[in-house]
BAFI-762980 format. One record per residue (C-alpha): residue in three letters; x, y, z; residue number from 1. Coordinates in nm, 2 decimals, always signed. Layout:
// residues N
+------+--------+--------+--------+------+
: resn :      x :      y :      z : resi :
+------+--------+--------+--------+------+
:  Ala :      X :      Y :      Z :  NUM :
...
+------+--------+--------+--------+------+
// end
This chain:
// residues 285
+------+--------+--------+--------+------+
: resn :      x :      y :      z : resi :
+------+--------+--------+--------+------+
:  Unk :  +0.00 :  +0.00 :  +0.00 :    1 :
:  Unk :  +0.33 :  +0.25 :  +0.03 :    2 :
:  Unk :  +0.39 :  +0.20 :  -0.35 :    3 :
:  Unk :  +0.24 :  +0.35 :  -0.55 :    4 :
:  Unk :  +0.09 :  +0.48 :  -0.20 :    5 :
:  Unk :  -0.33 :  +0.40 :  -0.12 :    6 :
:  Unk :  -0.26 :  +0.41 :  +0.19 :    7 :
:  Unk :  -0.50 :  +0.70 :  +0.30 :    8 :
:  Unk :  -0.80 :  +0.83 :  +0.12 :    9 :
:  Unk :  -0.55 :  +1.09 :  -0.07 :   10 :
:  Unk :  -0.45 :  +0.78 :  -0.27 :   11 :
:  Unk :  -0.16 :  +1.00 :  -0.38 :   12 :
:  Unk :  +0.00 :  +0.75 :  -0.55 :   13 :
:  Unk :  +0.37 :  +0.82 :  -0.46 :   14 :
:  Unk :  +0.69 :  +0.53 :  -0.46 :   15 :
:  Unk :  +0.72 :  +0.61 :  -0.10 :   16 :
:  Unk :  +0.95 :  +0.28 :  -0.06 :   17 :
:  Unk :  +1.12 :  +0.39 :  -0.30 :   18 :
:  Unk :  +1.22 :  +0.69 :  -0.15 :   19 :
:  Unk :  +0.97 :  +0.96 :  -0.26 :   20 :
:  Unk :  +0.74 :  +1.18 :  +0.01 :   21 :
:  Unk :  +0.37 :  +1.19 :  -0.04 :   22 :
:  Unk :  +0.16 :  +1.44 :  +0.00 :   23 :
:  Unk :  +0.21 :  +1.37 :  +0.36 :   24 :
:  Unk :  +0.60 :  +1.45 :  +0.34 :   25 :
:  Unk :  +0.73 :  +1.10 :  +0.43 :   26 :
:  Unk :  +0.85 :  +0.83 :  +0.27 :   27 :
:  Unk :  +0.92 :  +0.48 :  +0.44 :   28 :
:  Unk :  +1.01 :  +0.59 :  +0.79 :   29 :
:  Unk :  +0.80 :  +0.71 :  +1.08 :   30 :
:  Unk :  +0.93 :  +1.02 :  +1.20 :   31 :
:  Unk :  +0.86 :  +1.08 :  +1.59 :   32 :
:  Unk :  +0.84 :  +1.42 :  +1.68 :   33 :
:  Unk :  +0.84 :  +1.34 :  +2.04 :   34 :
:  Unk :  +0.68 :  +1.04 :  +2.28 :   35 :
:  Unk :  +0.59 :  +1.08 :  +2.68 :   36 :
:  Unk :  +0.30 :  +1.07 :  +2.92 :   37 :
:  Unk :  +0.04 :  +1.33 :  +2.83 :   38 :
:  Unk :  -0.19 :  +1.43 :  +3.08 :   39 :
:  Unk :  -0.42 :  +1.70 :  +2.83 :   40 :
:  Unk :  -0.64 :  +1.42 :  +2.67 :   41 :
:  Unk :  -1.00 :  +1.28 :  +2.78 :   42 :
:  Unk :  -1.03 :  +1.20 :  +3.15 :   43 :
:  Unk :  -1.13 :  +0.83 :  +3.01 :   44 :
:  Unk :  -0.80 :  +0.83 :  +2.77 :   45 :
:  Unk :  -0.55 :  +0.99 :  +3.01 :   46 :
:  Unk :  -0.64 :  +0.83 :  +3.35 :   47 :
:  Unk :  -0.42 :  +0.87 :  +3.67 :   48 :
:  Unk :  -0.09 :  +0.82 :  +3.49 :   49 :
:  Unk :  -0.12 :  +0.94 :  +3.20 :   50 :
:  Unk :  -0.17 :  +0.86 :  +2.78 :   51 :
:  Unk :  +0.15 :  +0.73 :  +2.64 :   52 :
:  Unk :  +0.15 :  +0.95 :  +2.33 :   53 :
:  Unk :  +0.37 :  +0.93 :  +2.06 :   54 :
:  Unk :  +0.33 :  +1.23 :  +1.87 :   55 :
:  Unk :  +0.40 :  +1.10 :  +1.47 :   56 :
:  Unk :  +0.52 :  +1.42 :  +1.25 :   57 :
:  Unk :  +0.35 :  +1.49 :  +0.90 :   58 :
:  Unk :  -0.01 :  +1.45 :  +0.81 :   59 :
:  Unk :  -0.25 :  +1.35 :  +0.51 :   60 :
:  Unk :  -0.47 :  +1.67 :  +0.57 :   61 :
:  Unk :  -0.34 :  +2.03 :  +0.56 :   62 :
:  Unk :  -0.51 :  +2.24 :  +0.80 :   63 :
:  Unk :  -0.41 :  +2.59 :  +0.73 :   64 :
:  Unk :  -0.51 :  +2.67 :  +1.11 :   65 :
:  Unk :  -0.34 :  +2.36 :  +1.23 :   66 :
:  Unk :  -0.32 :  +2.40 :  +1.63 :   67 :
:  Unk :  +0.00 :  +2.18 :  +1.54 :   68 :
:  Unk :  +0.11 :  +2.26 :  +1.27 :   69 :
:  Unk :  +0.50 :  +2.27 :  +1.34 :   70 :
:  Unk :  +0.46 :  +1.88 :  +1.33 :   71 :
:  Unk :  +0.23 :  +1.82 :  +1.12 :   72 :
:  Unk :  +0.31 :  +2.02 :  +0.83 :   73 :
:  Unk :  +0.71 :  +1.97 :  +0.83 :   74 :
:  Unk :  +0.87 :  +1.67 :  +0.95 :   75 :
:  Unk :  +1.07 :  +1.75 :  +1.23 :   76 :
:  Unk :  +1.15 :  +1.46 :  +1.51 :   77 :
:  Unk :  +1.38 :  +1.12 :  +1.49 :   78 :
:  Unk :  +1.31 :  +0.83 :  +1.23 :   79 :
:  Unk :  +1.19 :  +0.55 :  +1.41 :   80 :
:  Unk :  +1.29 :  +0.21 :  +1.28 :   81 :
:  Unk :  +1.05 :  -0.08 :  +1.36 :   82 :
:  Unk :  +1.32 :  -0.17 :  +1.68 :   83 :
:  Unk :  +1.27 :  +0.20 :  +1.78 :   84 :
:  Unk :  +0.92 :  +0.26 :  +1.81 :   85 :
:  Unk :  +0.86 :  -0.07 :  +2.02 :   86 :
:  Unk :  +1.11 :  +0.07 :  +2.26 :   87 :
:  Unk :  +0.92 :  +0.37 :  +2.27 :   88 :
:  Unk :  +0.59 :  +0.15 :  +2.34 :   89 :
:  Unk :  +0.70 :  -0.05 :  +2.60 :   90 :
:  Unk :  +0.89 :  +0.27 :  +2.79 :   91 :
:  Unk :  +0.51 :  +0.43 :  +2.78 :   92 :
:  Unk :  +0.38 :  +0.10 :  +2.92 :   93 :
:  Unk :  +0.71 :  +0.04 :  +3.18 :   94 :
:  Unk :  +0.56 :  +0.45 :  +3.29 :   95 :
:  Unk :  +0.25 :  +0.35 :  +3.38 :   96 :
:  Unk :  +0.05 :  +0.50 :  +3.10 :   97 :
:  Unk :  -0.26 :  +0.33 :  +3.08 :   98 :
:  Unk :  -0.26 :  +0.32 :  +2.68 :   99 :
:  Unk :  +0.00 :  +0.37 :  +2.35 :  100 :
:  Unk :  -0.17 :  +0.66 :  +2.21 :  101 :
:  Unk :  -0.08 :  +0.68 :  +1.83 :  102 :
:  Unk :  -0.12 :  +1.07 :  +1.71 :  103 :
:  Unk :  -0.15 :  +1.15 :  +1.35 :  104 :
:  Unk :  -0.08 :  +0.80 :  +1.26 :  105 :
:  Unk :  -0.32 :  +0.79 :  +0.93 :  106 :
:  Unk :  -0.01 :  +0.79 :  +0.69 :  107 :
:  Unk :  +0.22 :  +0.53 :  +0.89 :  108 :
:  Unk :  +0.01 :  +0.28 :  +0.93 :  109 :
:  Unk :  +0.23 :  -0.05 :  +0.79 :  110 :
:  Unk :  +0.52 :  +0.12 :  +0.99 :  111 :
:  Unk :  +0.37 :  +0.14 :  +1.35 :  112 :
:  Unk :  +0.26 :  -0.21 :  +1.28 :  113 :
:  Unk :  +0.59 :  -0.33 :  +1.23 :  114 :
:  Unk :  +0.69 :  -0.16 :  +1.59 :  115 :
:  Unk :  +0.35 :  -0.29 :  +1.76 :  116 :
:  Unk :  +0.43 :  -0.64 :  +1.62 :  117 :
:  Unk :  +0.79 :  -0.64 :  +1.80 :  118 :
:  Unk :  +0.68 :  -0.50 :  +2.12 :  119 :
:  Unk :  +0.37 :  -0.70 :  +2.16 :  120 :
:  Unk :  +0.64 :  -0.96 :  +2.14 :  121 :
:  Unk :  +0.82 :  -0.83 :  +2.42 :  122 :
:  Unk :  +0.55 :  -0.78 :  +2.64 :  123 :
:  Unk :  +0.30 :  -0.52 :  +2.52 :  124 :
:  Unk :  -0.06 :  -0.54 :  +2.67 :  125 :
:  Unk :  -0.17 :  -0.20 :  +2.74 :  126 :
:  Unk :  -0.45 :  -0.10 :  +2.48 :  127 :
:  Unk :  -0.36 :  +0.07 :  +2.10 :  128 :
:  Unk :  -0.54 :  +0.44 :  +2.06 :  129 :
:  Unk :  -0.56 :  +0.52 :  +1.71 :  130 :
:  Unk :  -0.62 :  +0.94 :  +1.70 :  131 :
:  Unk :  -0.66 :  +1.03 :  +1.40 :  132 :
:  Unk :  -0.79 :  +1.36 :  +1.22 :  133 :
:  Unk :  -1.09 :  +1.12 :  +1.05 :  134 :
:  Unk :  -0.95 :  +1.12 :  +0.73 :  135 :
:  Unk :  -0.87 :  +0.72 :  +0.67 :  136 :
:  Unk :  -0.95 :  +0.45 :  +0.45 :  137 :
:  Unk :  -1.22 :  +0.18 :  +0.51 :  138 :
:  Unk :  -0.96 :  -0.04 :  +0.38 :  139 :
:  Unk :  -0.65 :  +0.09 :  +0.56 :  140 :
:  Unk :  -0.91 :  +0.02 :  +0.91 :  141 :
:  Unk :  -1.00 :  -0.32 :  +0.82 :  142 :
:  Unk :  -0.67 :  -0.41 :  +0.88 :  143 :
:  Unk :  -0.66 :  -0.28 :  +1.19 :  144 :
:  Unk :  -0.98 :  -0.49 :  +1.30 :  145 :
:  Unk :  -0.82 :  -0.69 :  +1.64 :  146 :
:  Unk :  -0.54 :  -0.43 :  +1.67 :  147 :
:  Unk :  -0.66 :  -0.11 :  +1.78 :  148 :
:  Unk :  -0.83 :  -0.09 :  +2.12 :  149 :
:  Unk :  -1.00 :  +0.30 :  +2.10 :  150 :
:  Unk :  -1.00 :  +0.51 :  +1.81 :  151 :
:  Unk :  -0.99 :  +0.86 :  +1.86 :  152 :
:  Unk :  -1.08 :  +1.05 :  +1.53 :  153 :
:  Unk :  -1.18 :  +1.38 :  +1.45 :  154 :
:  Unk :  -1.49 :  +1.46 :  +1.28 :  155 :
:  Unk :  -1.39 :  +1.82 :  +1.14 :  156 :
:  Unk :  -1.65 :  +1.95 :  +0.87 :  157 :
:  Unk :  -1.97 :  +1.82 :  +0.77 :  158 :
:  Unk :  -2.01 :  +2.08 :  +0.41 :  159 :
:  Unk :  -1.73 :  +1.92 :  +0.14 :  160 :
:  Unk :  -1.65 :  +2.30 :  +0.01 :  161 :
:  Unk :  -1.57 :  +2.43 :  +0.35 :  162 :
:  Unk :  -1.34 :  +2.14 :  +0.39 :  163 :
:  Unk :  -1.16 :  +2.19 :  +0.05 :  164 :
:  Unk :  -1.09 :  +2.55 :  +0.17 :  165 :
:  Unk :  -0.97 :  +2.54 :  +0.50 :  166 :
:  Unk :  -0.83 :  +2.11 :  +0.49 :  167 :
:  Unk :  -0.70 :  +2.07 :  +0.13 :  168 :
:  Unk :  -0.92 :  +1.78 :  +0.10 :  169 :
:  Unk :  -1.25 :  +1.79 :  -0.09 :  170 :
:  Unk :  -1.45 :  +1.44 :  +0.02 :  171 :
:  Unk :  -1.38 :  +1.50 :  +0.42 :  172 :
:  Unk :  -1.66 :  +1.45 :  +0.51 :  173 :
:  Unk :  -1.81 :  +1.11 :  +0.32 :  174 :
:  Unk :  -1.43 :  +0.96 :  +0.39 :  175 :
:  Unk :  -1.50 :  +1.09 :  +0.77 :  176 :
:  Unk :  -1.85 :  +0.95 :  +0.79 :  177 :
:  Unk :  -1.73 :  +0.62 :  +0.66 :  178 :
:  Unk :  -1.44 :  +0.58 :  +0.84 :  179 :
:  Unk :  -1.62 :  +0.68 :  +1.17 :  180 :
:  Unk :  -1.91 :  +0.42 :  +1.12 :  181 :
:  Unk :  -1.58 :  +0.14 :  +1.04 :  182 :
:  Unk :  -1.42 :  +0.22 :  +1.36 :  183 :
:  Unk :  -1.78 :  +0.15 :  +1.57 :  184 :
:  Unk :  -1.81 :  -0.15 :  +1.42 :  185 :
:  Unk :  -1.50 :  -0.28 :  +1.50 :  186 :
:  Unk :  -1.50 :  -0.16 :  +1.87 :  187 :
:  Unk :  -1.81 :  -0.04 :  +1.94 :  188 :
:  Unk :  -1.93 :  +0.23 :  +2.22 :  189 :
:  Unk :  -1.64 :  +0.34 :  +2.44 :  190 :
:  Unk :  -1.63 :  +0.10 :  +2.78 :  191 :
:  Unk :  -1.42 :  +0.18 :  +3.10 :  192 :
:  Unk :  -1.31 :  -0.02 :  +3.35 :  193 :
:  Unk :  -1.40 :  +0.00 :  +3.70 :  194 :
:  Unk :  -1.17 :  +0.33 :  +3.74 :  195 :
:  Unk :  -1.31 :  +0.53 :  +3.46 :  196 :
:  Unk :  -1.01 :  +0.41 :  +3.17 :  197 :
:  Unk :  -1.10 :  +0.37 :  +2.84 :  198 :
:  Unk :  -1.03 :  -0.01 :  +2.76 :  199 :
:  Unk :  -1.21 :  -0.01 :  +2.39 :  200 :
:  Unk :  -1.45 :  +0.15 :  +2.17 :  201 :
:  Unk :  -1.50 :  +0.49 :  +2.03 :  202 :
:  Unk :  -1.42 :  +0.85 :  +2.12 :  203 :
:  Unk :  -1.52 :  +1.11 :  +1.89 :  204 :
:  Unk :  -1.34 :  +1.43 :  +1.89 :  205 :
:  Unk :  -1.53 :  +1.78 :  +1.75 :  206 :
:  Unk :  -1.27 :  +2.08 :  +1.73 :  207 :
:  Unk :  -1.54 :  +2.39 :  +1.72 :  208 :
:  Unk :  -1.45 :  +2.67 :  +1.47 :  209 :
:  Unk :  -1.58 :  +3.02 :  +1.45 :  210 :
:  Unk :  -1.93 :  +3.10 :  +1.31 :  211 :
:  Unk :  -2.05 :  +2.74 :  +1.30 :  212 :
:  Unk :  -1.82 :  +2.64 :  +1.00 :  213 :
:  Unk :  -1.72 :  +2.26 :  +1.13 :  214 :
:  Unk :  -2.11 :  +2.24 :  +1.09 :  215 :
:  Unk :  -2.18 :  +2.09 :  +1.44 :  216 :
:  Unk :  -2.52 :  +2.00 :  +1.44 :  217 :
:  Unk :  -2.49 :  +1.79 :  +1.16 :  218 :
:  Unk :  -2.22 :  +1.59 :  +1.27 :  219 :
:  Unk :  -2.36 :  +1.54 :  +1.60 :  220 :
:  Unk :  -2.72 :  +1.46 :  +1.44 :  221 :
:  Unk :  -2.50 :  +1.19 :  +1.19 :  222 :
:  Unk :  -2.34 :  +1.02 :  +1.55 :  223 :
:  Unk :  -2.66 :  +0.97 :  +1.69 :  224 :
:  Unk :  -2.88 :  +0.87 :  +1.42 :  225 :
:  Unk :  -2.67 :  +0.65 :  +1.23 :  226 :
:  Unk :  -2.35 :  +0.57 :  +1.46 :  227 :
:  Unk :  -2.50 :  +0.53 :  +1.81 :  228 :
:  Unk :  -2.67 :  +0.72 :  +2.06 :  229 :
:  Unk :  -2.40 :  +0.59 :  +2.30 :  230 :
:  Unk :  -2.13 :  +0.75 :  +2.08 :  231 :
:  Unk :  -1.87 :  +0.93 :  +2.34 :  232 :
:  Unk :  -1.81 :  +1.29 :  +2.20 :  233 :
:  Unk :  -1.53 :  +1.55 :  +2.35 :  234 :
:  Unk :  -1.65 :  +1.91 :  +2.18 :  235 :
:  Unk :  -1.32 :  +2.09 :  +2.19 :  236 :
:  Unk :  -1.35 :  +2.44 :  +2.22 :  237 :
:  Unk :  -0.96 :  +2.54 :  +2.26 :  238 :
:  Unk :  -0.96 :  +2.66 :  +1.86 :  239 :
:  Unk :  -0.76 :  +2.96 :  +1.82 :  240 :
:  Unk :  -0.58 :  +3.14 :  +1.54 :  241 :
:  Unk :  -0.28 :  +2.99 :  +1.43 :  242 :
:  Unk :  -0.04 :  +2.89 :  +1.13 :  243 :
:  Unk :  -0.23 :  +3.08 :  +0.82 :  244 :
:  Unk :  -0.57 :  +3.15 :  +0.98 :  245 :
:  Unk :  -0.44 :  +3.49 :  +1.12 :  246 :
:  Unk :  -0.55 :  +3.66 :  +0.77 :  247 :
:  Unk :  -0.86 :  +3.49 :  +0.70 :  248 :
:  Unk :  -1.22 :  +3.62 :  +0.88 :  249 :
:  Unk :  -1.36 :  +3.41 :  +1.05 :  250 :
:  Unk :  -1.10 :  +3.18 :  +1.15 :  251 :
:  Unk :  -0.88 :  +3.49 :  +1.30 :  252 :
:  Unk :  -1.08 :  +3.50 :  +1.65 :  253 :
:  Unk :  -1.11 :  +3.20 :  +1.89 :  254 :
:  Unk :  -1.44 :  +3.03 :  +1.96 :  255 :
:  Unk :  -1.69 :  +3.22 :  +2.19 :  256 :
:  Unk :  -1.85 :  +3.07 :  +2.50 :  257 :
:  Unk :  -2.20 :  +3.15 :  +2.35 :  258 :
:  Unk :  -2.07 :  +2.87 :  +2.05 :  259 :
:  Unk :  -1.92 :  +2.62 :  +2.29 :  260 :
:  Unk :  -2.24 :  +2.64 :  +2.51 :  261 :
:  Unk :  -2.43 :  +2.62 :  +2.19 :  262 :
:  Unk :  -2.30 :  +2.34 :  +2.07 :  263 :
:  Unk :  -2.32 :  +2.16 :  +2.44 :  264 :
:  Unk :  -2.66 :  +2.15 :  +2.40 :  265 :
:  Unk :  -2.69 :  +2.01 :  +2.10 :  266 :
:  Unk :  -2.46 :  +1.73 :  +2.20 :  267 :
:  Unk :  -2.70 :  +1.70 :  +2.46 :  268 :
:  Unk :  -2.99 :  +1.72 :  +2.30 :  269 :
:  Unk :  -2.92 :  +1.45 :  +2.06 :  270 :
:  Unk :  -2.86 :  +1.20 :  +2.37 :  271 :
:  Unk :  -2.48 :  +1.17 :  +2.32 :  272 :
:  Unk :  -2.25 :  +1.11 :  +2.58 :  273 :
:  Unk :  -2.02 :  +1.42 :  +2.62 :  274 :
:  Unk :  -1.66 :  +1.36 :  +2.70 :  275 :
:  Unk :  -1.54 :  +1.70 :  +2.87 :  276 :
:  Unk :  -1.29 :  +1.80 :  +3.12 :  277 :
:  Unk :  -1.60 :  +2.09 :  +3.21 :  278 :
:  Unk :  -1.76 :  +1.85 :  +3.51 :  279 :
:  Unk :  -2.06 :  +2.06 :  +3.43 :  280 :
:  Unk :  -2.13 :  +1.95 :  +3.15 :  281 :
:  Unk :  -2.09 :  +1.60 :  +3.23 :  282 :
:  Unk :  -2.33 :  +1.65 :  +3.51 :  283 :
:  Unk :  -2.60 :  +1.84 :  +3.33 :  284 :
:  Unk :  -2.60 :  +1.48 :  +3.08 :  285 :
+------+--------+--------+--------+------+
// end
């Protein structure tokens, strides 16, 4: 799937063993931009110890507001040979992280298998977290099927256009919708154990943008009608200008409390199960 590359829904077609970068500037290597505890995710993801992130650089989408977009745009960090990254798994596991917690990992995916392979060998049992931006193949998933524990995507945009202008990527949000309803049905609704850590399932992550232009209440009606009611959701208001949305109304101003409230209650409404750090919220459900 590296060559030509189908990897992800880009299908960019590029001899990436061969030594040329697709559109996600890599070729055959991972490239870790950095790996450690991480105690900013979900309560149910991060736990008492910690997520064991591994933070992969590059990315299949191009967010011109990218709230990372040092890593995910260039390709800064240390290649990671198969031996490498299963060192870095079981170190996150020997740290008491309660998962390995895969970010951006859409355009790696034959690479980190090769390190979850050798680590699993050496001891690995802490569940796989596959947090993605949403943008992934049905294909690319199905091999995942038994592997990944929780996935963590993103559902970004709902309207195609806005996607193509702010992404780079005109069928977001039919490759989003089908991804999403591929990851339920391989793990289902997110289930914790008896201290509130995720162990498997779903976790659906909404990053709110200015003026309503992610198109919440369409993605939140899709989850509930034709995902499940159950579906976890975290509605991240933390959007602010960065990277190339400094010039460009209304992306140049952060998300207002009267949006975020907003778009609460429609989580809310629609019967989902709201995955906040604001206790509030997770009382009012």
């Amino acid at each position: 799937m590296l060559e030509p590359c189908c990897l992800c829904p880009e299908k960019c077609g590029a001899k990436r063993l061969s030594g040329q970068k697709g559109k996600c500037r890599l070729a055959a290597k991972a490239i870790v931009a950095d790996f450690a505890p991480h105690f900013g995710e979900e309560p149910p993801i991060r736990g008492s110890n910690g997520s064991g992130t591994v933070f992969f650089s590059g990315c299949n989408m191009h967010c011109i507001y990218c709230q990372n977009f040092e890593i995910s745009q260039a390709t800064p960090g240390t290649p990671a040979t198969p031996e490498l990254l299963a060192f870095m798994f079981l170190m996150l596991q020997e740290k008491g992280c309660h998962n390995v917690n895969l970010v951006t990992p859409s355009h790696i995916v034959p690479i980190f298998l090769q390190g979850l392979k050798l680590a699993a060998q050496e001891g690995l049992t802490i569940p796989i977290v596959y947090n993605s931006g949403g943008y992934d193949s049905v294909e690319t998933l199905r091999l995942l099927d038994g592997i990944v524990d929780i996935y963590m995507p993103d559902f970004k945009y709902w309207d195609e256009e806005t996607a193509f202008r702010f992404s780079g990527i005109r069928n977001y949000p039919e490759v989003a919708r089908a991804a999403i309803t591929e990851m339920h049905r391989q793990t289902g609704i997110l289930k914790t154990d008896s201290k509130g850590v995720a162990t498997r399932g779903l976790l659906v992550r909404h990053l709110l943008l200015p003026n309503n232009l992610a198109g919440t209440e369409h993605i939140v009606k899709f989850l509930a009608e034709h995902v499940s009611e159950g579906t976890w959701i975290n509605i991240m208001e933390q959007y602010h200008p960065s990277w190339k949305a400094w010039d460009i109304p209304p992306l140049n101003r952060p998300v207002t409390t009267d949006e975020y409230q907003r778009a609460v209650k429609l989580v809310q409404e629609a019967g989902l199960r709201l995955c906040n750090d604001d206790v509030r919220c997770l009382e009012g459900h």
